[in-house]
PDB file of N, H, CA, C and O in Angstrom:
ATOM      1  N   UNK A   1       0.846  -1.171   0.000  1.00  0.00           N
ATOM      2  CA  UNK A   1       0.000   0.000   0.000  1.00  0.00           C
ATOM      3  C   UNK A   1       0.892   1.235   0.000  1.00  0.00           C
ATOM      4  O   UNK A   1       1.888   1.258   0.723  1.00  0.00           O
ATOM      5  N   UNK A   2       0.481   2.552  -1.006  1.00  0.00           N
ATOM      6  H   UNK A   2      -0.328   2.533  -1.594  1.00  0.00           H
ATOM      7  CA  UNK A   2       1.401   3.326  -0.927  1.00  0.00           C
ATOM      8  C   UNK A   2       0.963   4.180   0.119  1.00  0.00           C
ATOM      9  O   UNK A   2      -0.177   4.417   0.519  1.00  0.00           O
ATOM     10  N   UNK A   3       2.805   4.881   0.737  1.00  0.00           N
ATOM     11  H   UNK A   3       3.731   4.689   0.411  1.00  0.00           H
ATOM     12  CA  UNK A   3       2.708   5.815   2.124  1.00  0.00           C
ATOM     13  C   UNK A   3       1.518   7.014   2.274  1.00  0.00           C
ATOM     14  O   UNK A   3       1.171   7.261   3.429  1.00  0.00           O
ATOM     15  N   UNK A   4       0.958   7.671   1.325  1.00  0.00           N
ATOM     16  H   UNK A   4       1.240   7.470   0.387  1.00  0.00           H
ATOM     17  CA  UNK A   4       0.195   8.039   1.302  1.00  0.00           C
ATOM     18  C   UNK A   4      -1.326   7.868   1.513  1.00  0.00           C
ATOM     19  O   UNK A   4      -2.023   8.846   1.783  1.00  0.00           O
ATOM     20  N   UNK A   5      -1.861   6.575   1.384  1.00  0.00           N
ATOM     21  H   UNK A   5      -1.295   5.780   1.164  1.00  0.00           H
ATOM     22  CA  UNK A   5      -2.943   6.358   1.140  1.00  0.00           C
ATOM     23  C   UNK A   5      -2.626   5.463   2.846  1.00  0.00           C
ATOM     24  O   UNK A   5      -3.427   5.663   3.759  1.00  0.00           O
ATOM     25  N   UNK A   6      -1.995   4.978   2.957  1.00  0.00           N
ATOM     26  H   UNK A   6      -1.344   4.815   2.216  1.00  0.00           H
ATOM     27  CA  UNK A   6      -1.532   4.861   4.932  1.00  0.00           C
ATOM     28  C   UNK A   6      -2.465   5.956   5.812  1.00  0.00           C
ATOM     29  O   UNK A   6      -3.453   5.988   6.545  1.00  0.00           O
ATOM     30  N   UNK A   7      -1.217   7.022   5.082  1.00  0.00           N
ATOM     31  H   UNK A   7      -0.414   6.996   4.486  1.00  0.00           H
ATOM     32  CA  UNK A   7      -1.253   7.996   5.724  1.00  0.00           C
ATOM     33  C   UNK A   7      -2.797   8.856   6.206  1.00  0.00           C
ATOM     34  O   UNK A   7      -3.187   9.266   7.299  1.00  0.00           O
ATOM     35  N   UNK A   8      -3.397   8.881   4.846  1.00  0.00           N
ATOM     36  H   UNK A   8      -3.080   8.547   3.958  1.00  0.00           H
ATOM     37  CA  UNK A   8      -4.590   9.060   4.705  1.00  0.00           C
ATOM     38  C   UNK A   8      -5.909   7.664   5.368  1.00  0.00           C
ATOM     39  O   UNK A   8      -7.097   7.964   5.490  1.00  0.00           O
ATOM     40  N   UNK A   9      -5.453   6.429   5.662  1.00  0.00           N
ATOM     41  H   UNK A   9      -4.488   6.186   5.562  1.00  0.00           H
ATOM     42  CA  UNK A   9      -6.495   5.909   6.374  1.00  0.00           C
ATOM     43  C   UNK A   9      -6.090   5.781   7.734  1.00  0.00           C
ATOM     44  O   UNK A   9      -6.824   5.166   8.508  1.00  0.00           O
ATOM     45  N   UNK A  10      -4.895   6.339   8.174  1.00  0.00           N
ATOM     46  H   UNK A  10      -4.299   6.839   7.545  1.00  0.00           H
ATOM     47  CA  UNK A  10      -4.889   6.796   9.594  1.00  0.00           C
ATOM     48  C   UNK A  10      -6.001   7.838   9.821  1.00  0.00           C
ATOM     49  O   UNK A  10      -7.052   7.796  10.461  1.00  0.00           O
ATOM     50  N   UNK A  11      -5.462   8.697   9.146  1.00  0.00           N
ATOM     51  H   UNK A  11      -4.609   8.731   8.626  1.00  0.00           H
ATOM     52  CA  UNK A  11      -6.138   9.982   9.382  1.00  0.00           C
ATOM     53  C   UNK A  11      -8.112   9.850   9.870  1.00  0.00           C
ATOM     54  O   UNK A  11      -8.653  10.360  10.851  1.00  0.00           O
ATOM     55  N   UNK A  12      -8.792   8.954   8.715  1.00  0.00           N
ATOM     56  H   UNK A  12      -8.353   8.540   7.917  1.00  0.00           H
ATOM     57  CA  UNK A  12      -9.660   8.435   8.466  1.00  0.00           C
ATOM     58  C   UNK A  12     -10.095   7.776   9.796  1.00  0.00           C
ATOM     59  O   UNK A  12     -11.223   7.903  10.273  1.00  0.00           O
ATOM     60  N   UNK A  13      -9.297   7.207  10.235  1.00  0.00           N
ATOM     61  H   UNK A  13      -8.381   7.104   9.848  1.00  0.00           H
ATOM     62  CA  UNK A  13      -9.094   6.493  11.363  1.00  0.00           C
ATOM     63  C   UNK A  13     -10.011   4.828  10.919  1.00  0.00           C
ATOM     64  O   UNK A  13     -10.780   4.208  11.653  1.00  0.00           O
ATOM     65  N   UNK A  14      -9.727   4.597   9.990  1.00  0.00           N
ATOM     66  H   UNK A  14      -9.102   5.101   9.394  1.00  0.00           H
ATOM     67  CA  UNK A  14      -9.675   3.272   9.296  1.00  0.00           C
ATOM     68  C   UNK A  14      -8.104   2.282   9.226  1.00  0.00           C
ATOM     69  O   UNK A  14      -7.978   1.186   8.681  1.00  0.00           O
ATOM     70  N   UNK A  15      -7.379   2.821   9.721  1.00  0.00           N
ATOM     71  H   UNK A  15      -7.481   3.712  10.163  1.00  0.00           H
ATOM     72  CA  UNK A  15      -5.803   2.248   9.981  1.00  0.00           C
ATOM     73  C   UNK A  15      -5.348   2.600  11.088  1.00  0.00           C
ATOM     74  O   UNK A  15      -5.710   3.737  11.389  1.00  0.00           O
ATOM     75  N   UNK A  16      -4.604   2.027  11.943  1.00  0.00           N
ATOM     76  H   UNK A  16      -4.310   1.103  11.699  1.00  0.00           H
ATOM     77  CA  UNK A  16      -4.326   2.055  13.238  1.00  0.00           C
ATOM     78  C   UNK A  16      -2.500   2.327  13.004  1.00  0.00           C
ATOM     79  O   UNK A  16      -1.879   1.456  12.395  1.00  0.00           O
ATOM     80  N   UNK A  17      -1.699   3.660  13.569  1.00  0.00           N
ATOM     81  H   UNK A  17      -2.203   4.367  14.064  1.00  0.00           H
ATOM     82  CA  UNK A  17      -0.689   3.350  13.162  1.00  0.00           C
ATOM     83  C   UNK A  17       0.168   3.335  14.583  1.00  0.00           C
ATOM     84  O   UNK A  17       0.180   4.407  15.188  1.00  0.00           O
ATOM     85  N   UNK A  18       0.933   2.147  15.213  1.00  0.00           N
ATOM     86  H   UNK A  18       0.923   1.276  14.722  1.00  0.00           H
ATOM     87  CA  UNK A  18       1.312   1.353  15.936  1.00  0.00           C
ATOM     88  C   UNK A  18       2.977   2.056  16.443  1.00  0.00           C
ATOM     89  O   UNK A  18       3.703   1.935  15.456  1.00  0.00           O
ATOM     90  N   UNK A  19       3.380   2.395  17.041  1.00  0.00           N
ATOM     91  H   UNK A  19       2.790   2.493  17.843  1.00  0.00           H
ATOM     92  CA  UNK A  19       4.612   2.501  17.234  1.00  0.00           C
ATOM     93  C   UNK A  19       5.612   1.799  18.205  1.00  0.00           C
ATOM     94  O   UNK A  19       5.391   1.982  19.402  1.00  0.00           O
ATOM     95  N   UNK A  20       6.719   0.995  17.851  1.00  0.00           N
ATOM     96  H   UNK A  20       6.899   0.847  16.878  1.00  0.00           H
ATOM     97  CA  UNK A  20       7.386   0.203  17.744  1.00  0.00           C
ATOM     98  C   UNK A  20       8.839   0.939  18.266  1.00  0.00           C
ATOM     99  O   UNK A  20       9.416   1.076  17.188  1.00  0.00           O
ATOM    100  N   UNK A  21       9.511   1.342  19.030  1.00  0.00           N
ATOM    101  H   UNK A  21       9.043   1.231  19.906  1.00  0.00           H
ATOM    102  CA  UNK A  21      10.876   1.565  19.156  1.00  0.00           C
ATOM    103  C   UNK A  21      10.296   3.341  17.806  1.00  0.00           C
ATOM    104  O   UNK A  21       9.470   4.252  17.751  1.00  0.00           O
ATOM    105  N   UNK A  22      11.289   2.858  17.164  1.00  0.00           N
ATOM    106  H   UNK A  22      11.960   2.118  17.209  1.00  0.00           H
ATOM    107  CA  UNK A  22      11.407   4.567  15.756  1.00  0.00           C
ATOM    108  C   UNK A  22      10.771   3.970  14.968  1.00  0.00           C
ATOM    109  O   UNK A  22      10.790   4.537  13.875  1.00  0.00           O
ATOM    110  N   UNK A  23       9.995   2.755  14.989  1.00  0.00           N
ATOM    111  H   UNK A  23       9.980   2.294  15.876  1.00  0.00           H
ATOM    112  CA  UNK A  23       9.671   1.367  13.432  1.00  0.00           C
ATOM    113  C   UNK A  23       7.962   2.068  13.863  1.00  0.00           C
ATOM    114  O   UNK A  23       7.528   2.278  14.996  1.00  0.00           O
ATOM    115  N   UNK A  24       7.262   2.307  12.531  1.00  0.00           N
ATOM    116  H   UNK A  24       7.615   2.136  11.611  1.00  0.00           H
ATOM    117  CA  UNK A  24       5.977   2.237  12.190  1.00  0.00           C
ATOM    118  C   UNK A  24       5.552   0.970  11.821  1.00  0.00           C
ATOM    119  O   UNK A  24       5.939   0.364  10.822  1.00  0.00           O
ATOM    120  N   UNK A  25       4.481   0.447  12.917  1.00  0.00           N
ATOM    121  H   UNK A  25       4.166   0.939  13.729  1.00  0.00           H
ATOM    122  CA  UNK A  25       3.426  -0.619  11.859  1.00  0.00           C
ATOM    123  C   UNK A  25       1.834  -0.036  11.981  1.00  0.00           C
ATOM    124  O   UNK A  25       1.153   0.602  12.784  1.00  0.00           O
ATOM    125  N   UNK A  26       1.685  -0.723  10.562  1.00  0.00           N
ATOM    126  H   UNK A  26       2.238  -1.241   9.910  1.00  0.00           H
ATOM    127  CA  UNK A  26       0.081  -0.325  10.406  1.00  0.00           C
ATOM    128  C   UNK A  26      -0.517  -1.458  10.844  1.00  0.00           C
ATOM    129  O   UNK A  26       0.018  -2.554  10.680  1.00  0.00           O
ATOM    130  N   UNK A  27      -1.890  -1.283  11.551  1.00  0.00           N
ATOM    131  H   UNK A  27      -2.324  -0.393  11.685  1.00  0.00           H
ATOM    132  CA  UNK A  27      -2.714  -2.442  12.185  1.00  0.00           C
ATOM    133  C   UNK A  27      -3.187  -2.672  10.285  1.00  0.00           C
ATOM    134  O   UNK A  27      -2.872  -2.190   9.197  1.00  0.00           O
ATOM    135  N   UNK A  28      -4.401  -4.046  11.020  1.00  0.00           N
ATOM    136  H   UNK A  28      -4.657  -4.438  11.904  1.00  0.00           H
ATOM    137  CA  UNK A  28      -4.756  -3.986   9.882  1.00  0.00           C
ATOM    138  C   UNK A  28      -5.926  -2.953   8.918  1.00  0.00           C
ATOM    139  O   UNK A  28      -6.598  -2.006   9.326  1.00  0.00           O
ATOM    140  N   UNK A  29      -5.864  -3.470   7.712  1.00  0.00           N
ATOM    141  H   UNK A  29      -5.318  -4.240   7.381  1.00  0.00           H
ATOM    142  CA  UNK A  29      -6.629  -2.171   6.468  1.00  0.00           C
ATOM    143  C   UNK A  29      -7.381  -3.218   5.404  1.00  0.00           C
ATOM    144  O   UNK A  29      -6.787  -4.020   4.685  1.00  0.00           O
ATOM    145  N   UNK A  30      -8.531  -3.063   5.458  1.00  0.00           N
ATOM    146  H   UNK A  30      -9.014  -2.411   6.043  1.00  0.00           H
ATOM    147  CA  UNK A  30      -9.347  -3.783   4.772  1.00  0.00           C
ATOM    148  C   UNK A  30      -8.823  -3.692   3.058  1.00  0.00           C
ATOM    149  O   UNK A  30      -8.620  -2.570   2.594  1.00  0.00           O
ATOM    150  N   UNK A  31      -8.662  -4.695   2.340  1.00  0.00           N
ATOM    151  H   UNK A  31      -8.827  -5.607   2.717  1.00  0.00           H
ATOM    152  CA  UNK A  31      -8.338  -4.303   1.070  1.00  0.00           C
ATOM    153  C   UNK A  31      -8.999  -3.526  -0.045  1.00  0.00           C
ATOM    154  O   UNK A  31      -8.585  -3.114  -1.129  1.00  0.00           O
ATOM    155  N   UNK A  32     -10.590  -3.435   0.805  1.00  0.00           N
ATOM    156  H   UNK A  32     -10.927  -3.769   1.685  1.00  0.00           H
ATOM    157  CA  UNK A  32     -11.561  -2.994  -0.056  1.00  0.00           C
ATOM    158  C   UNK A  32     -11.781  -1.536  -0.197  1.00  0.00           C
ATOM    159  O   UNK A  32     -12.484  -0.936  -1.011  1.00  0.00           O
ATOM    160  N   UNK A  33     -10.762  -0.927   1.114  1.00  0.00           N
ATOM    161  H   UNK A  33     -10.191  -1.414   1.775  1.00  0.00           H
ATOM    162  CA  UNK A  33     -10.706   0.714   1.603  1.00  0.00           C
ATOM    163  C   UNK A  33      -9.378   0.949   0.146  1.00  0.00           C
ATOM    164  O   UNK A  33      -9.344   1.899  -0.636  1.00  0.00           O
ATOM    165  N   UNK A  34      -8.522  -0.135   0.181  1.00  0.00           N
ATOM    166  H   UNK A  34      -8.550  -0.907   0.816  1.00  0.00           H
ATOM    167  CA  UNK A  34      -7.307   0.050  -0.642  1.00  0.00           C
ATOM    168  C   UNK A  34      -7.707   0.646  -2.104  1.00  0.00           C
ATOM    169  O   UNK A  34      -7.389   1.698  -2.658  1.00  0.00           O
ATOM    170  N   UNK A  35      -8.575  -0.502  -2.533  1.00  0.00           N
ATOM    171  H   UNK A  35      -8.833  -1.357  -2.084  1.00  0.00           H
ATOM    172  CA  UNK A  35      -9.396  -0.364  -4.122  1.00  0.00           C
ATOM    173  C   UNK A  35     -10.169   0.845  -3.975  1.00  0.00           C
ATOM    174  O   UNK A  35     -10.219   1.616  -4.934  1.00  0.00           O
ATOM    175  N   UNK A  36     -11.024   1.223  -2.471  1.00  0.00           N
ATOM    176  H   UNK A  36     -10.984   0.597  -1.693  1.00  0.00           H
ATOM    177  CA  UNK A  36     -12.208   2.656  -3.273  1.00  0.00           C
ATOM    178  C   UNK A  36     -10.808   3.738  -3.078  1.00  0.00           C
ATOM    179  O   UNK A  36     -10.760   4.691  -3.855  1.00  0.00           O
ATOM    180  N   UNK A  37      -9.991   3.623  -2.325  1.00  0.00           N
ATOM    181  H   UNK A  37     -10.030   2.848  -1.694  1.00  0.00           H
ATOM    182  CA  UNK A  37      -9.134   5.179  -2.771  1.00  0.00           C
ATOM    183  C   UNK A  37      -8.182   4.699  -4.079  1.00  0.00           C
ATOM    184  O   UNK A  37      -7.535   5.719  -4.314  1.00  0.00           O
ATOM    185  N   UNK A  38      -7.822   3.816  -4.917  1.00  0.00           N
ATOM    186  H   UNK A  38      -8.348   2.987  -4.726  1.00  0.00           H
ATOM    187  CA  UNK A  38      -7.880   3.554  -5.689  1.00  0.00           C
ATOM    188  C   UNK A  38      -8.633   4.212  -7.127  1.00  0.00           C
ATOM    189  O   UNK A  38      -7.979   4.652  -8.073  1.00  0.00           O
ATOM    190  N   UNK A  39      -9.700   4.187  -7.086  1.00  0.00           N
ATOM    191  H   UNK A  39     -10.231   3.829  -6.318  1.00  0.00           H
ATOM    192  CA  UNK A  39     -10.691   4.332  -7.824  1.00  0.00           C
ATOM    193  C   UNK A  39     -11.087   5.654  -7.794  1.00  0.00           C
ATOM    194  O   UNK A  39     -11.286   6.271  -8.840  1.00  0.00           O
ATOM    195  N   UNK A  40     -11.287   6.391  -6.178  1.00  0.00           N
ATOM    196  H   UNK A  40     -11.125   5.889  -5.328  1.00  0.00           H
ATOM    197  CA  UNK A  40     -11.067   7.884  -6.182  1.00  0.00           C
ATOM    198  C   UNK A  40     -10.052   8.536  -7.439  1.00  0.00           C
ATOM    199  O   UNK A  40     -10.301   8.888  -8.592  1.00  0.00           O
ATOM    200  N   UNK A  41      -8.635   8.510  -6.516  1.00  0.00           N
ATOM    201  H   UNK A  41      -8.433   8.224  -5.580  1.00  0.00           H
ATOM    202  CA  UNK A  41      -8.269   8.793  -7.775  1.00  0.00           C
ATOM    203  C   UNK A  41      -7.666   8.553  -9.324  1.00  0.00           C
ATOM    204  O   UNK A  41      -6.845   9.173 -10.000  1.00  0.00           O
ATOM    205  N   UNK A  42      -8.719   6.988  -9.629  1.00  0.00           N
ATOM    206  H   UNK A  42      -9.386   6.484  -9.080  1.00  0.00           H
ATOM    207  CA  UNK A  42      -8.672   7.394 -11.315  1.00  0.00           C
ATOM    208  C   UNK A  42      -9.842   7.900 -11.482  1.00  0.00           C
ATOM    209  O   UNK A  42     -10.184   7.469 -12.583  1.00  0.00           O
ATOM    210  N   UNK A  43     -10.540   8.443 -11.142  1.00  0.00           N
ATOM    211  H   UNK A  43     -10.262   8.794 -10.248  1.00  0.00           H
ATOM    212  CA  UNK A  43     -11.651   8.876 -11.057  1.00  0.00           C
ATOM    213  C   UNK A  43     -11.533  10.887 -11.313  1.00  0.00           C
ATOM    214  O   UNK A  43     -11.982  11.769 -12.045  1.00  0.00           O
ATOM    215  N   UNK A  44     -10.587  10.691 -10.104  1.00  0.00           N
ATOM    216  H   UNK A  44     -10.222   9.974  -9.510  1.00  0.00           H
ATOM    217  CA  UNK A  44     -10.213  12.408 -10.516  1.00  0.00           C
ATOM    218  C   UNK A  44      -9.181  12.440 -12.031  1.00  0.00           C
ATOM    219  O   UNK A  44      -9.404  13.184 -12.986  1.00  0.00           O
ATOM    220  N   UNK A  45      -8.301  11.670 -11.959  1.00  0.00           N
ATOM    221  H   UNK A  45      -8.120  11.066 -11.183  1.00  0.00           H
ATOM    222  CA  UNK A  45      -7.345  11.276 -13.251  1.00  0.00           C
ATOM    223  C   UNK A  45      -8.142  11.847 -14.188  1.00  0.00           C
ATOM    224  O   UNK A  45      -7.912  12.980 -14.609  1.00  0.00           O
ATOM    225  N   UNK A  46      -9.343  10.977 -14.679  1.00  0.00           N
ATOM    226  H   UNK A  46      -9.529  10.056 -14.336  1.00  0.00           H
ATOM    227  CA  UNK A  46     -10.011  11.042 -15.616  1.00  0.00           C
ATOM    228  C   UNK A  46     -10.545  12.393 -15.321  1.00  0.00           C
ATOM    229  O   UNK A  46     -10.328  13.098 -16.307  1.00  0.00           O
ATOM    230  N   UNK A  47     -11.059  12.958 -14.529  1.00  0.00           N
ATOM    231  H   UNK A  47     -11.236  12.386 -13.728  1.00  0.00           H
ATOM    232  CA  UNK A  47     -11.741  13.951 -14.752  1.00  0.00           C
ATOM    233  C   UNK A  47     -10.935  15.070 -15.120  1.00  0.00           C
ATOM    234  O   UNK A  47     -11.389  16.013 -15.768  1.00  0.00           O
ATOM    235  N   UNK A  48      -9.546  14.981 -14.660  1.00  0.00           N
ATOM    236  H   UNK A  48      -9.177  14.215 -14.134  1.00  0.00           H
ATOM    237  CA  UNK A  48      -9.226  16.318 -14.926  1.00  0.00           C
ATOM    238  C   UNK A  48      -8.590  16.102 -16.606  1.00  0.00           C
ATOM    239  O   UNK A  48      -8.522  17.095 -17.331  1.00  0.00           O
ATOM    240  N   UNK A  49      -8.235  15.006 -17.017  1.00  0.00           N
ATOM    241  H   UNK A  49      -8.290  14.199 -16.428  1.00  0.00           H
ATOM    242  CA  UNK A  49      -8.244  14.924 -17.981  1.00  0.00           C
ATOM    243  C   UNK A  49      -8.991  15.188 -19.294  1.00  0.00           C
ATOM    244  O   UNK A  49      -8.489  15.126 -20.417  1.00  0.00           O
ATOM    245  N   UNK A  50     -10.046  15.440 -19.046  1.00  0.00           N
ATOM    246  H   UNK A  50     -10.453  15.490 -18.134  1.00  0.00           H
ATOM    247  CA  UNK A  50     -11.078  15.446 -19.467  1.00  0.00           C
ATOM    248  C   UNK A  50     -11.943  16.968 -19.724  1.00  0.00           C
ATOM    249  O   UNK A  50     -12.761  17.310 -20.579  1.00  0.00           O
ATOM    250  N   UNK A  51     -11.353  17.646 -18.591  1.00  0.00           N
ATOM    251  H   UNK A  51     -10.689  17.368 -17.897  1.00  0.00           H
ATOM    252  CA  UNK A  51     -11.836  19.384 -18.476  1.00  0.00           C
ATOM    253  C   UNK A  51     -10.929  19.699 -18.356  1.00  0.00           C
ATOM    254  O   UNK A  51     -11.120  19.929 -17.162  1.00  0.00           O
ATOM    255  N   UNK A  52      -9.437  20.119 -18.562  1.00  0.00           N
ATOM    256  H   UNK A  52      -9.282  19.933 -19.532  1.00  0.00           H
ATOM    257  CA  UNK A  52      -8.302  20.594 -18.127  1.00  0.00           C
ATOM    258  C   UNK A  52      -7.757  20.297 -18.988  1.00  0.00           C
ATOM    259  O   UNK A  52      -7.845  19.181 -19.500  1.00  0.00           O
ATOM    260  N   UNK A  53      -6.503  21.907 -19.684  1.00  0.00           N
ATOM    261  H   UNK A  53      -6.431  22.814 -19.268  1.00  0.00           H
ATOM    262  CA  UNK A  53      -6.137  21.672 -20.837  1.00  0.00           C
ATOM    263  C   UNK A  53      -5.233  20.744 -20.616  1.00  0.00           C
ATOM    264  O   UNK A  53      -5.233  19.678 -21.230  1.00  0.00           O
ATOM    265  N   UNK A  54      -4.162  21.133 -19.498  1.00  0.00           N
ATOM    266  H   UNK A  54      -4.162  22.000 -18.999  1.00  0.00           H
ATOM    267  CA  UNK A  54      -3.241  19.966 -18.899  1.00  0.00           C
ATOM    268  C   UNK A  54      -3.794  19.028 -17.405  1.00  0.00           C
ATOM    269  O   UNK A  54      -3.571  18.997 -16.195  1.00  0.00           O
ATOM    270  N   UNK A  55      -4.537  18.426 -18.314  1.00  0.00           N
ATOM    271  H   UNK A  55      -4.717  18.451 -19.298  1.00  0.00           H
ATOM    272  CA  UNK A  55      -5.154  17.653 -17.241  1.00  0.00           C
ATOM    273  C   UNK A  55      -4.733  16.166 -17.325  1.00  0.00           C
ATOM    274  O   UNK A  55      -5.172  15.245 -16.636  1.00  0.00           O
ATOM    275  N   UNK A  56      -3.680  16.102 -18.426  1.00  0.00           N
ATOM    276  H   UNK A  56      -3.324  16.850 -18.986  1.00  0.00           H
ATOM    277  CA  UNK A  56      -2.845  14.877 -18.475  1.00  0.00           C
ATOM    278  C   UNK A  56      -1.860  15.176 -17.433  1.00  0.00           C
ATOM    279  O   UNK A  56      -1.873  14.242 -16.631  1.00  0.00           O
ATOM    280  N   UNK A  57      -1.283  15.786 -17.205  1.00  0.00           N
ATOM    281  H   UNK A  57      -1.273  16.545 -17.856  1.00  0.00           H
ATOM    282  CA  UNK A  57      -0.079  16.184 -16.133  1.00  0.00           C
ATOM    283  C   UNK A  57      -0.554  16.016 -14.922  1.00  0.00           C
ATOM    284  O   UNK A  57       0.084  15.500 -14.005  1.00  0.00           O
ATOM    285  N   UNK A  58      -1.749  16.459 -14.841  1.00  0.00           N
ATOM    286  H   UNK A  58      -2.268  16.878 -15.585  1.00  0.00           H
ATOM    287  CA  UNK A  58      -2.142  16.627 -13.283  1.00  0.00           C
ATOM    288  C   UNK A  58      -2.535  15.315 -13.339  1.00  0.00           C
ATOM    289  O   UNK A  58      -2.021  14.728 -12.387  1.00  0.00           O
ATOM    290  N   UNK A  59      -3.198  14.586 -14.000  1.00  0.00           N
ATOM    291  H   UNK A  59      -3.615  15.063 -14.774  1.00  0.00           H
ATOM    292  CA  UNK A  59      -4.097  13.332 -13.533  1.00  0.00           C
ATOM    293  C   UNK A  59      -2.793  12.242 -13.216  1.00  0.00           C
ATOM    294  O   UNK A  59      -2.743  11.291 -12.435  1.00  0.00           O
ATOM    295  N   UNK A  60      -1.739  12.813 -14.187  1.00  0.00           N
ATOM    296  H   UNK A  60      -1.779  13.586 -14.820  1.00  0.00           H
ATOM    297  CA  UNK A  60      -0.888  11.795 -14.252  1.00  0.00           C
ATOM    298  C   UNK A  60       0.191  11.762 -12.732  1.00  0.00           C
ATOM    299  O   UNK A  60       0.746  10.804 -12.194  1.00  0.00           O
ATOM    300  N   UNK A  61       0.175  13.567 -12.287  1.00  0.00           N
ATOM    301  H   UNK A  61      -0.276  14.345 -12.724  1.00  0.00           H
ATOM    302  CA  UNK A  61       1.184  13.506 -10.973  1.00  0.00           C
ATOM    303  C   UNK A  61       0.015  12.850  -9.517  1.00  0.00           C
ATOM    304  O   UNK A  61       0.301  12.480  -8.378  1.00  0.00           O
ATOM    305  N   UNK A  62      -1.236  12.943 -10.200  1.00  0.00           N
ATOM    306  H   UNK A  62      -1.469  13.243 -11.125  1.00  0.00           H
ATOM    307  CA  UNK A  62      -2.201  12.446  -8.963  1.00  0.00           C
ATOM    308  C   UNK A  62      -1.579  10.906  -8.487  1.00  0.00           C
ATOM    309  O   UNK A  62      -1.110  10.472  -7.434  1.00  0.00           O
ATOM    310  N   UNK A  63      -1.825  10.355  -9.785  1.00  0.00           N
ATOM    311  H   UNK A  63      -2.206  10.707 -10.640  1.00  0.00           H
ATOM    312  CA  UNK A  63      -1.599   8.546  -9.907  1.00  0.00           C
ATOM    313  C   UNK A  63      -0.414   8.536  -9.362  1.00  0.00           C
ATOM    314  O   UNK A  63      -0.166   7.663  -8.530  1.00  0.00           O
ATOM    315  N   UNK A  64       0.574   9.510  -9.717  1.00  0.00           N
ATOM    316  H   UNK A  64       0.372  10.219 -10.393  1.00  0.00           H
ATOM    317  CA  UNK A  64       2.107   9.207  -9.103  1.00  0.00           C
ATOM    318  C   UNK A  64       2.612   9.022  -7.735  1.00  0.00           C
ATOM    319  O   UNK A  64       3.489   8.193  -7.492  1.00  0.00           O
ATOM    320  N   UNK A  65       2.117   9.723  -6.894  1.00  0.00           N
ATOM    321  H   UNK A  65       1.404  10.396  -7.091  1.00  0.00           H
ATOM    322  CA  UNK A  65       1.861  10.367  -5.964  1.00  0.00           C
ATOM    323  C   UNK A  65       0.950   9.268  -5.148  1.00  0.00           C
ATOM    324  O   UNK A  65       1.321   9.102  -3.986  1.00  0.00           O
ATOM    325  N   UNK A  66      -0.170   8.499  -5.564  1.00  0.00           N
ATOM    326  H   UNK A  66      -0.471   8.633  -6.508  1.00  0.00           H
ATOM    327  CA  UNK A  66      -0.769   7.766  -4.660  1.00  0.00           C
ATOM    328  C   UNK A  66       0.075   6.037  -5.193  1.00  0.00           C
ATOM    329  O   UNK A  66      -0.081   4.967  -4.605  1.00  0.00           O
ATOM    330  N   UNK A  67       0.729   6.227  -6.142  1.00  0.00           N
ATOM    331  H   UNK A  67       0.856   7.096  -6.619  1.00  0.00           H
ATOM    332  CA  UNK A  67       1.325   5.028  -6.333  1.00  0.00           C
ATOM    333  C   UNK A  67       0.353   4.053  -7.194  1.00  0.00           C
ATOM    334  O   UNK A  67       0.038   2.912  -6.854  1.00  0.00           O
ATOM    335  N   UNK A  68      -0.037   4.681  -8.305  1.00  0.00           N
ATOM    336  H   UNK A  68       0.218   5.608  -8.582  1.00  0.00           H
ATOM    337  CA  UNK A  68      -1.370   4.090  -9.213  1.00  0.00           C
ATOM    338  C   UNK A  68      -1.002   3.905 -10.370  1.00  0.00           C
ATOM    339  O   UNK A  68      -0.768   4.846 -11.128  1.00  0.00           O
ATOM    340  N   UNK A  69      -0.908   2.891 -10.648  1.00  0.00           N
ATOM    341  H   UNK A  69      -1.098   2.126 -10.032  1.00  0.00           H
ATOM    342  CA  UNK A  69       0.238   2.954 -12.463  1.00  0.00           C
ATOM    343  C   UNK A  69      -1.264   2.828 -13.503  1.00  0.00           C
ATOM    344  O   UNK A  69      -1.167   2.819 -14.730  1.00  0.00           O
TER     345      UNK A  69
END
């Protein structure tokens, strides 16, 4: 799971994040939370692609960024 989308179901408070000595662990994260932020953003991807002159750039640094090939 990329650090971001962690980061973001801590926040959510759908991920539990555990501290260990300086070591992070994440409790567990349903895989199905993994796929809808997933889908969020190809969802924005597409959209900005779609209304935005450079909305290939942006959709494309979104995916980058959450780790979405």
């Amino acid at each position: 799971m990329n650090e971001r989308i962690k980061e973001l179901a801590v926040q959510a408070d759908l991920l539990i994040k555990k501290t260990n000595g300086d070591e992070f662990r994440y409790g567990n994260f349903d895989p199905k939370f993994q796929k809808f932020a997933e889908l969020i953003v190809l969802e924005c991807d597409r959209y900005a692609r779609s209304t935005w002159e450079h909305g290939e750039l942006l959709g494309g640094d979104l995916k980058r960024l959450f780790g979405i090939e």
